[in-house]
SEFIZA-3560 file (N, C-alpha, C; in Angstrom, 3 decimals):
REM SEFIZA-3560
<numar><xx>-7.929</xx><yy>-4.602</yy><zz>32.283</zz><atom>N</atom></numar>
<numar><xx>-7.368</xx><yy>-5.849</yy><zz>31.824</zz><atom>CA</atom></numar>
<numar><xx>-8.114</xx><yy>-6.999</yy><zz>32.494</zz><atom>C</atom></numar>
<numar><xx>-7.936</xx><yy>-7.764</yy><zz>31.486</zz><atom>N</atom></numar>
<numar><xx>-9.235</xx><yy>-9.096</yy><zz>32.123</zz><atom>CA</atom></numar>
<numar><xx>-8.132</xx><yy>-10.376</yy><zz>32.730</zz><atom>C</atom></numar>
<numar><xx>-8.078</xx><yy>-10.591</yy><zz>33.771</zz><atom>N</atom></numar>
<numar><xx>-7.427</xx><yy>-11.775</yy><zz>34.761</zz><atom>CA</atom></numar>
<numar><xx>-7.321</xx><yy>-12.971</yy><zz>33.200</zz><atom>C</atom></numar>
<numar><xx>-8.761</xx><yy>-13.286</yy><zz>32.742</zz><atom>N</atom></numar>
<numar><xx>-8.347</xx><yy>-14.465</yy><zz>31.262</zz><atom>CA</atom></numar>
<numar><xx>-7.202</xx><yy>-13.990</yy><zz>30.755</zz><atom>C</atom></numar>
<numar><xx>-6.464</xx><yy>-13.015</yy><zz>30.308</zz><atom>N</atom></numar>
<numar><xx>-5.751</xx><yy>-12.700</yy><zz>29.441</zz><atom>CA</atom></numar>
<numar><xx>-4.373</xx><yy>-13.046</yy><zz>30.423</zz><atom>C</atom></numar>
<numar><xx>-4.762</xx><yy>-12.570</yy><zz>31.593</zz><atom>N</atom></numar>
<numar><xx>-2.862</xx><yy>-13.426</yy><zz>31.804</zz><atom>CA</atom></numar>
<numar><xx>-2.819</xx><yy>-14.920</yy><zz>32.031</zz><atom>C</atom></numar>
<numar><xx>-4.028</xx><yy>-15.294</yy><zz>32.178</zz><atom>N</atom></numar>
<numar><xx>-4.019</xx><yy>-16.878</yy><zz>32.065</zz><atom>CA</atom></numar>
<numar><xx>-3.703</xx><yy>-17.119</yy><zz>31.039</zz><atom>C</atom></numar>
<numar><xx>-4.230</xx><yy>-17.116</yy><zz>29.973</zz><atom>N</atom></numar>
<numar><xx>-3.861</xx><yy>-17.100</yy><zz>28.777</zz><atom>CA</atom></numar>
<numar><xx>-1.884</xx><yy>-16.844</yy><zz>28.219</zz><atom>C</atom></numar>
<numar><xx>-1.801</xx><yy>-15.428</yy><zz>28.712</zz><atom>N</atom></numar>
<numar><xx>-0.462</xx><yy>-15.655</yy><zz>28.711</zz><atom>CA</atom></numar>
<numar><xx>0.419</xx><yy>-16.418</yy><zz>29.685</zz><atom>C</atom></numar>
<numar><xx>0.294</xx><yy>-16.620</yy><zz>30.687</zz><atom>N</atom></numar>
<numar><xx>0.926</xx><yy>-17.836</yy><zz>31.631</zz><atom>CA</atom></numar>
<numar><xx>0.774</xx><yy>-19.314</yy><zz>30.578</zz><atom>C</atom></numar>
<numar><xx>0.111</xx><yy>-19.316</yy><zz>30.459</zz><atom>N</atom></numar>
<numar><xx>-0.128</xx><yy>-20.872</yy><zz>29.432</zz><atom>CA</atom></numar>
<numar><xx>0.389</xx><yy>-20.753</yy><zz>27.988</zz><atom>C</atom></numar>
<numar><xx>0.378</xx><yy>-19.870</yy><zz>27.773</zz><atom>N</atom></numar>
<numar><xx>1.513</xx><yy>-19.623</yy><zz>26.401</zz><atom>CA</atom></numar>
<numar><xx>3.208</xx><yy>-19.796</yy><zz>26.935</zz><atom>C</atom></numar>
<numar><xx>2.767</xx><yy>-18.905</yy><zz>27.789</zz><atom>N</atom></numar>
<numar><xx>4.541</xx><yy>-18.519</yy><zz>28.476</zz><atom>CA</atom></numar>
<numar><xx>5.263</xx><yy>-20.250</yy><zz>29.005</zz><atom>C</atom></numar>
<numar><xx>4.376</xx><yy>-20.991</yy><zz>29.430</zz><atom>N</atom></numar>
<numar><xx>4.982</xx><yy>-21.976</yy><zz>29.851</zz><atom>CA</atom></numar>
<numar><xx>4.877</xx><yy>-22.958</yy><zz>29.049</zz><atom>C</atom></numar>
<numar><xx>3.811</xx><yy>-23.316</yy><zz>28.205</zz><atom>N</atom></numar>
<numar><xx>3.903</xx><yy>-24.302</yy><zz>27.126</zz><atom>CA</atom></numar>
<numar><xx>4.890</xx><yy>-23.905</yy><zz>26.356</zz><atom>C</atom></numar>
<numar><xx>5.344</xx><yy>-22.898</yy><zz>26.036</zz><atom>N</atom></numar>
<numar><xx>6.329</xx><yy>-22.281</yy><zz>24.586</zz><atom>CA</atom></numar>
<numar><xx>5.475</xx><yy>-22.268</yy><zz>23.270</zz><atom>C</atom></numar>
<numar><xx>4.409</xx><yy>-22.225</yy><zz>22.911</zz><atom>N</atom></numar>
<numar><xx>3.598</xx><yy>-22.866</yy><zz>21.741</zz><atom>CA</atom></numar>
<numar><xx>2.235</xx><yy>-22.459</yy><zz>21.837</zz><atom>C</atom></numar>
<numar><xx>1.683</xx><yy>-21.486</yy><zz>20.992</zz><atom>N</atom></numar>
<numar><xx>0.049</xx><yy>-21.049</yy><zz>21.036</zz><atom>CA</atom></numar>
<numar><xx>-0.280</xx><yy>-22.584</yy><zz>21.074</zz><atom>C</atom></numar>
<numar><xx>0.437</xx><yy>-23.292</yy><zz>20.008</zz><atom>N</atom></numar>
<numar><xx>-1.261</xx><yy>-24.581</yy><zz>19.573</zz><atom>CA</atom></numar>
<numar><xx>-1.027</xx><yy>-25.429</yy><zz>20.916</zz><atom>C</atom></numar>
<numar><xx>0.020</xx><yy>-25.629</yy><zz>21.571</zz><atom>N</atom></numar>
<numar><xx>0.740</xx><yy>-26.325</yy><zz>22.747</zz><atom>CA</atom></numar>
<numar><xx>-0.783</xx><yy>-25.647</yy><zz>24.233</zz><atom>C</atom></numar>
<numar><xx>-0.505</xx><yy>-24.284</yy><zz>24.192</zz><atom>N</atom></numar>
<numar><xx>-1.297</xx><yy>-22.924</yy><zz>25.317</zz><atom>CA</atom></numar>
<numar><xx>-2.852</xx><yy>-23.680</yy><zz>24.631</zz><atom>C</atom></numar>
<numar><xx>-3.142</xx><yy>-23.496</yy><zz>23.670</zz><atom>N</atom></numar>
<numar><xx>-4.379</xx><yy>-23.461</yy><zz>23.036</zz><atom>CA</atom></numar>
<numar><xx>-5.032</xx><yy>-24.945</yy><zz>23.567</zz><atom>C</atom></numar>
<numar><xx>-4.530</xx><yy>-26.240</yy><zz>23.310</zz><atom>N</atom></numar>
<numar><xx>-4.696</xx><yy>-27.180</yy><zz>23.658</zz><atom>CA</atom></numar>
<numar><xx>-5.234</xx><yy>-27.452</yy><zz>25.488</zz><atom>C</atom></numar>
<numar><xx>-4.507</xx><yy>-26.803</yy><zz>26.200</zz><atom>N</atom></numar>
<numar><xx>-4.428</xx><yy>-26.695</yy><zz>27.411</zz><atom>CA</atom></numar>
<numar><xx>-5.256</xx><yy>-26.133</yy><zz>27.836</zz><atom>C</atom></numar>
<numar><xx>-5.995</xx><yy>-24.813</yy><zz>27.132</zz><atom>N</atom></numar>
<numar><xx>-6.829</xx><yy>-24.290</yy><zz>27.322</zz><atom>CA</atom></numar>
<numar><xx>-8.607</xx><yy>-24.499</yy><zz>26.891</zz><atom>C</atom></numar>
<numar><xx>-8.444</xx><yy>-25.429</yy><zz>25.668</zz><atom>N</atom></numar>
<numar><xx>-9.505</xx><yy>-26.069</yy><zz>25.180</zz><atom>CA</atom></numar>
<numar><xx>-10.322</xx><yy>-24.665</yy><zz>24.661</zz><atom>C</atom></numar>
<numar><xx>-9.536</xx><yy>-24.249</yy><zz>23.833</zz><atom>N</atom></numar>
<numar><xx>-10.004</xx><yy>-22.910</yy><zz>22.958</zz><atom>CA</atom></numar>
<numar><xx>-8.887</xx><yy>-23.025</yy><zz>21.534</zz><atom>C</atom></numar>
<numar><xx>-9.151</xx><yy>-22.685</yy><zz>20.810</zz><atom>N</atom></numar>
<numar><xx>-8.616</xx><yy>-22.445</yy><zz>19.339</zz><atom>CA</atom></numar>
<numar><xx>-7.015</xx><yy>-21.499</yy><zz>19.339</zz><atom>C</atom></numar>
<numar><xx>-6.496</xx><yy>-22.300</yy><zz>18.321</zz><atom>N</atom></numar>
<numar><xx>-5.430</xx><yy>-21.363</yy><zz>18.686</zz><atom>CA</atom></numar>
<numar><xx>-5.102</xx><yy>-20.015</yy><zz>17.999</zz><atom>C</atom></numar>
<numar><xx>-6.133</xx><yy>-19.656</yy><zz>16.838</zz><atom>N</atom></numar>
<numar><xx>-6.380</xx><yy>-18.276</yy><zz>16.250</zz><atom>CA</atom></numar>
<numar><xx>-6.925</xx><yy>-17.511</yy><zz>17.194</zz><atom>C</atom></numar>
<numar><xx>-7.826</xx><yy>-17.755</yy><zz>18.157</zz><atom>N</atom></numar>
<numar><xx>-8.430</xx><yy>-16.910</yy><zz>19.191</zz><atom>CA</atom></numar>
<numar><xx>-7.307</xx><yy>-16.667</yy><zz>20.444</zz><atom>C</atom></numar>
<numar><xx>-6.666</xx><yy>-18.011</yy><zz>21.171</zz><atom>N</atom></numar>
<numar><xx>-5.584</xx><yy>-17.276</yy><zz>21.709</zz><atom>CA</atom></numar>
<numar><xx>-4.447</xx><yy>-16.462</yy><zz>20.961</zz><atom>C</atom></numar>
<numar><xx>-4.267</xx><yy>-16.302</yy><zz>20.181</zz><atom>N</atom></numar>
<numar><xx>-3.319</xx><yy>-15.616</yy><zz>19.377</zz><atom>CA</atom></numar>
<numar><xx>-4.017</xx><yy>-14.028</yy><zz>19.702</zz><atom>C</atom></numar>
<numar><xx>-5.293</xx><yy>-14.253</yy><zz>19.054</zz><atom>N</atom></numar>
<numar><xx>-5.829</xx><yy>-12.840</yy><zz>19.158</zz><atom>CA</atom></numar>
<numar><xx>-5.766</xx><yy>-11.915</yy><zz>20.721</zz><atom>C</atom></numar>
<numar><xx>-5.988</xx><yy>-13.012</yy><zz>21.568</zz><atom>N</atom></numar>
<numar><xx>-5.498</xx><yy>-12.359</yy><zz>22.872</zz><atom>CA</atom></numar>
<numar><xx>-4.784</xx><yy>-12.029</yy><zz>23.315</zz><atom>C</atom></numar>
<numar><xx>-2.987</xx><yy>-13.146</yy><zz>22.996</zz><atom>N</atom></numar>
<numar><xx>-2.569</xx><yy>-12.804</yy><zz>23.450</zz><atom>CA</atom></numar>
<numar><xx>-2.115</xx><yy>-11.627</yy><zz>22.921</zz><atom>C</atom></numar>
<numar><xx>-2.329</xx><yy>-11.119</yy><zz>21.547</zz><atom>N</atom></numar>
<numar><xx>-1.887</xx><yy>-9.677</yy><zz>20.369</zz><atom>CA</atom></numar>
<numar><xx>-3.207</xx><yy>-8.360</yy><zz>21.254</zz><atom>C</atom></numar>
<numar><xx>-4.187</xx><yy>-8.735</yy><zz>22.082</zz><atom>N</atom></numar>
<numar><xx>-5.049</xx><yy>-7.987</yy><zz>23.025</zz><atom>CA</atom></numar>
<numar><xx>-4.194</xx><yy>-7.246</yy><zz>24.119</zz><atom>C</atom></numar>
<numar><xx>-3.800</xx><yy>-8.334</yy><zz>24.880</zz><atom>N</atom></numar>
<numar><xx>-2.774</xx><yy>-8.255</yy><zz>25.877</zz><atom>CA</atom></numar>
<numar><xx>-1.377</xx><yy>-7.215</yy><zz>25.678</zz><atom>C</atom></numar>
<numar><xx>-0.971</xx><yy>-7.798</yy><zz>24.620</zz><atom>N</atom></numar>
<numar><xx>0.123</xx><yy>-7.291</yy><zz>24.249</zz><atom>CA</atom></numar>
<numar><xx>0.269</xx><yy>-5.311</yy><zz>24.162</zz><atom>C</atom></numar>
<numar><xx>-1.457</xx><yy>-5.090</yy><zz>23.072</zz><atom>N</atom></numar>
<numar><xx>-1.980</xx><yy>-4.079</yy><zz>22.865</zz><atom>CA</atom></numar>
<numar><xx>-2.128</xx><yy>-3.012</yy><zz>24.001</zz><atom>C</atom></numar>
<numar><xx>-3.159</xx><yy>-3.899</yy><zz>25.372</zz><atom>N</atom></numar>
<numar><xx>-3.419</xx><yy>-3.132</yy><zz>26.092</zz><atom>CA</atom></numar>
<numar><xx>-1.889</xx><yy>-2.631</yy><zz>27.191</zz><atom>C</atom></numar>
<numar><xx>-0.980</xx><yy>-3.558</yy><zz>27.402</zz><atom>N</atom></numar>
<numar><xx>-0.013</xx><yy>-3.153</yy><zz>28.313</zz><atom>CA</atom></numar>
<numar><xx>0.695</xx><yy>-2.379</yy><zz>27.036</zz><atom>C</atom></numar>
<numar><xx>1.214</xx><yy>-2.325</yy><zz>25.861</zz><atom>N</atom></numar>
<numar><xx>1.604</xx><yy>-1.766</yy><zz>25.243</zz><atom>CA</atom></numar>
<numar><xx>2.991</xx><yy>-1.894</yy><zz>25.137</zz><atom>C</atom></numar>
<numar><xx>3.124</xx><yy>-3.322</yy><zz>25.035</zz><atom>N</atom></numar>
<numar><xx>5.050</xx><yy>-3.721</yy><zz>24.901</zz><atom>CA</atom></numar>
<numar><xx>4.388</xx><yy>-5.099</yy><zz>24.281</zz><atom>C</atom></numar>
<numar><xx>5.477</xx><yy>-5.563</yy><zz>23.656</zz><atom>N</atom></numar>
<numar><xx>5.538</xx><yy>-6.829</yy><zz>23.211</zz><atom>CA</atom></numar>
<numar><xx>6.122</xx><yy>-7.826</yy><zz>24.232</zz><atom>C</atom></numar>
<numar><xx>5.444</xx><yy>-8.876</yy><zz>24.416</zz><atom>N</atom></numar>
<numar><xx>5.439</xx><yy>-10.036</yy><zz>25.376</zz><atom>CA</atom></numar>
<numar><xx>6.867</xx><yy>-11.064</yy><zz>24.759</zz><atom>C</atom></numar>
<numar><xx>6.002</xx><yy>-11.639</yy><zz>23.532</zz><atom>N</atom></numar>
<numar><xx>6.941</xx><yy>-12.344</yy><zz>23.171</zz><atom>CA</atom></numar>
<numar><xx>7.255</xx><yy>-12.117</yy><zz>21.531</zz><atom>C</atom></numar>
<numar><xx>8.628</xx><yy>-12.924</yy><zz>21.362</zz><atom>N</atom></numar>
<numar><xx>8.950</xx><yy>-12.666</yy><zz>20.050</zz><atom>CA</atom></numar>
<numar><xx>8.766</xx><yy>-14.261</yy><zz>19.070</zz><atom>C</atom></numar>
<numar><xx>8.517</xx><yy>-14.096</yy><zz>17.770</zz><atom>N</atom></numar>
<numar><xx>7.874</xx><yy>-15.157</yy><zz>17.766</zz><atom>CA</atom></numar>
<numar><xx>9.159</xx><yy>-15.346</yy><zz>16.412</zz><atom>C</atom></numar>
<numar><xx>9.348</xx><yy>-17.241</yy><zz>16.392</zz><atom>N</atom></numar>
<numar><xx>10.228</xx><yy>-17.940</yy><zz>16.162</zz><atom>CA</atom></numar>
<numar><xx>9.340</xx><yy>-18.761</yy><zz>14.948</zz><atom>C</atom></numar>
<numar><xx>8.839</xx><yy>-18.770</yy><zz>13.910</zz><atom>N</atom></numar>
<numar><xx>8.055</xx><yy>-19.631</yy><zz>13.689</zz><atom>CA</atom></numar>
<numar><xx>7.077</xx><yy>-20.154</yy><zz>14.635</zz><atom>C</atom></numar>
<numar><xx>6.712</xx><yy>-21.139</yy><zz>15.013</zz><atom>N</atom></numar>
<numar><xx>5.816</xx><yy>-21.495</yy><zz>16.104</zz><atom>CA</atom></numar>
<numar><xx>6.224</xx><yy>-21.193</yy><zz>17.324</zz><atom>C</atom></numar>
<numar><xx>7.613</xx><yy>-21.127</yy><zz>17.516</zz><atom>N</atom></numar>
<numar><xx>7.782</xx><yy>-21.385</yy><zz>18.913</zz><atom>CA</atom></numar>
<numar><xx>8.076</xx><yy>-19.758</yy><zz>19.500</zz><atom>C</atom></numar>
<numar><xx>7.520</xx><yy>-19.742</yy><zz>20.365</zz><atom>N</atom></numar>
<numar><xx>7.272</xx><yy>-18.264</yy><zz>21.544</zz><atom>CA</atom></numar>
<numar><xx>8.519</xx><yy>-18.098</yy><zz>22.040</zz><atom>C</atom></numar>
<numar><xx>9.079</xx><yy>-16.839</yy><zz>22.195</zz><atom>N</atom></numar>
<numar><xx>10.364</xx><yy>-16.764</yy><zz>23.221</zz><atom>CA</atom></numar>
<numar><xx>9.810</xx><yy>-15.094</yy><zz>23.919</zz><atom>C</atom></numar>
<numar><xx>9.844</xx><yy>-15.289</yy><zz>24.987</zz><atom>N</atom></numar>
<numar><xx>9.584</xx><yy>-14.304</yy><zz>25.769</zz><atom>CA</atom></numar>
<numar><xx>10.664</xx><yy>-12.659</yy><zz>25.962</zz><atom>C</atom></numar>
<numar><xx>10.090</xx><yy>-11.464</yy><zz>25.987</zz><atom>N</atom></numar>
<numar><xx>11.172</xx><yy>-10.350</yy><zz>25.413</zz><atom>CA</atom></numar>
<numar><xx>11.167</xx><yy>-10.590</yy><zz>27.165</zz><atom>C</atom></numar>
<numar><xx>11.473</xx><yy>-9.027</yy><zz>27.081</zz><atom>N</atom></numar>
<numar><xx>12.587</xx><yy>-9.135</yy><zz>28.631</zz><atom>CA</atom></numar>
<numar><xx>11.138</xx><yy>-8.514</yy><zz>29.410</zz><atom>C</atom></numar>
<numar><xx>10.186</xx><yy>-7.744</yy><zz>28.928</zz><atom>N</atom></numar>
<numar><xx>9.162</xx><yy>-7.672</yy><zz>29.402</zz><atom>CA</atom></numar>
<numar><xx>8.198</xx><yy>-8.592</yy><zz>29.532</zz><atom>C</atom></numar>
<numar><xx>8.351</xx><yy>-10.096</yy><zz>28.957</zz><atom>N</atom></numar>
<numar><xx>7.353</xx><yy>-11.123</yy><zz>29.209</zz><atom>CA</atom></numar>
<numar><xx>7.815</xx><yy>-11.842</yy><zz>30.021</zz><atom>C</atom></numar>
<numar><xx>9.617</xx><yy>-12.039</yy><zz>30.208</zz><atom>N</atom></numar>
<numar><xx>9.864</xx><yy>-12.493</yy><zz>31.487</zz><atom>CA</atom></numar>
<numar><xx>9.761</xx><yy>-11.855</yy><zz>32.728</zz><atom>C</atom></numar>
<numar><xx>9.257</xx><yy>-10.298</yy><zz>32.601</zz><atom>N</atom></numar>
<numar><xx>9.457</xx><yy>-9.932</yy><zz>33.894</zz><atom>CA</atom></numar>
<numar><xx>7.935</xx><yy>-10.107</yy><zz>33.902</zz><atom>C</atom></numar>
<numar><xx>6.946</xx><yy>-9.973</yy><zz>33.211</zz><atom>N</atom></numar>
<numar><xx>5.996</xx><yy>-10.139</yy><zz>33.458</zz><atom>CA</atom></numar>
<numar><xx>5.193</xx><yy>-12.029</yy><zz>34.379</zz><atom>C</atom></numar>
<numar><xx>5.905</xx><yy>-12.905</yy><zz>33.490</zz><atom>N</atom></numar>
<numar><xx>5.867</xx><yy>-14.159</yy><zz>33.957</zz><atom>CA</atom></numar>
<numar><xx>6.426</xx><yy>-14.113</yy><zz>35.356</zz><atom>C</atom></numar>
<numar><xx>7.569</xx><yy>-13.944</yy><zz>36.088</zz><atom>N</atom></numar>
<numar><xx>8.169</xx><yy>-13.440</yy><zz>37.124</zz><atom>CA</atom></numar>
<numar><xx>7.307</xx><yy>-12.811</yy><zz>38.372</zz><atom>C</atom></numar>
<numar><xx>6.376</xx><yy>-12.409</yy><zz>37.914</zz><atom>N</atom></numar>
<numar><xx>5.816</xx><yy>-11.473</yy><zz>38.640</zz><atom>CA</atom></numar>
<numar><xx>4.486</xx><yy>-12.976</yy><zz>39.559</zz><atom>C</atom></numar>
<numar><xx>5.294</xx><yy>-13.901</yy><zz>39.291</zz><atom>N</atom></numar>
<numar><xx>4.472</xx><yy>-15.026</yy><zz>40.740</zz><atom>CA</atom></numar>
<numar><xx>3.127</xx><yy>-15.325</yy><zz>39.879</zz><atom>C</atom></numar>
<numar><xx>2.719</xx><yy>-15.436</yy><zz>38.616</zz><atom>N</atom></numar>
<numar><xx>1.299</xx><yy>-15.653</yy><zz>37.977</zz><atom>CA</atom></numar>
<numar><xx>1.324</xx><yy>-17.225</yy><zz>38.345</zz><atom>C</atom></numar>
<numar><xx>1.885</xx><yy>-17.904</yy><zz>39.106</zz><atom>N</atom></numar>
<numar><xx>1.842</xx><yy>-19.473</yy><zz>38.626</zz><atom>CA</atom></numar>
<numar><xx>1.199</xx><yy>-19.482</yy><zz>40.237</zz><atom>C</atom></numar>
<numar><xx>1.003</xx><yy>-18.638</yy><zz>41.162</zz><atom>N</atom></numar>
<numar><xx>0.577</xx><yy>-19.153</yy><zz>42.240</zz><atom>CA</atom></numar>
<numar><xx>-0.846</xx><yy>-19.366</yy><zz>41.645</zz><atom>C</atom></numar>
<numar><xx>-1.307</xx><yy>-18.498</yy><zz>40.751</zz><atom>N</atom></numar>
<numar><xx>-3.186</xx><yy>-18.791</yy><zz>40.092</zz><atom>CA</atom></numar>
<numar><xx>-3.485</xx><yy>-19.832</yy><zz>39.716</zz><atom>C</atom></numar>
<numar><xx>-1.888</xx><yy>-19.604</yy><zz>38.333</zz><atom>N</atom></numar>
<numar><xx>-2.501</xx><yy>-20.257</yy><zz>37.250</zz><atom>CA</atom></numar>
<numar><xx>-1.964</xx><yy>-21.899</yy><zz>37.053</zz><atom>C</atom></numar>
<numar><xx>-1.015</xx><yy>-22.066</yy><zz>38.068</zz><atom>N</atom></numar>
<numar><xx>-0.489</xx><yy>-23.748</yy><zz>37.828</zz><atom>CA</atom></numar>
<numar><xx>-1.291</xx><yy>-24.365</yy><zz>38.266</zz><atom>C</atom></numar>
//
């Protein structure tokens, strides 16, 4: 697993919003999408559940967020 990809999800997870994450990241928001559906792939649970645009995190993306990523990535 590549360290980009939980940045990526930390910045999804806290914006609430790929195009919101995408912006922040100064990358497209079809390509973070694709990552974060990478991510998702390689741990093999679903992160978040998706609302129309807006992201809501399953119980595995909060424990994953939880797990202190903001000492990196804030």
């Amino acid at each position: 697993m590549e360290l980009r990809l939980l940045k990526y999800f930390w910045t999804v997870a806290t914006a609430g919003t790929v195009s919101k994450a995408a912006e922040q990241l100064y990358i497209t928001q079809p390509t973070l999408s694709r990552q974060i559906k990478e991510l998702e792939r390689e741990l093999d649970t679903q992160l978040f559940m998706r609302d129309g645009k807006k992201l809501i995190l399953t119980e595995d993306g909060q424990f994953l967020k939880k797990l202190r990523l903001r000492k990196f990535y804030s």
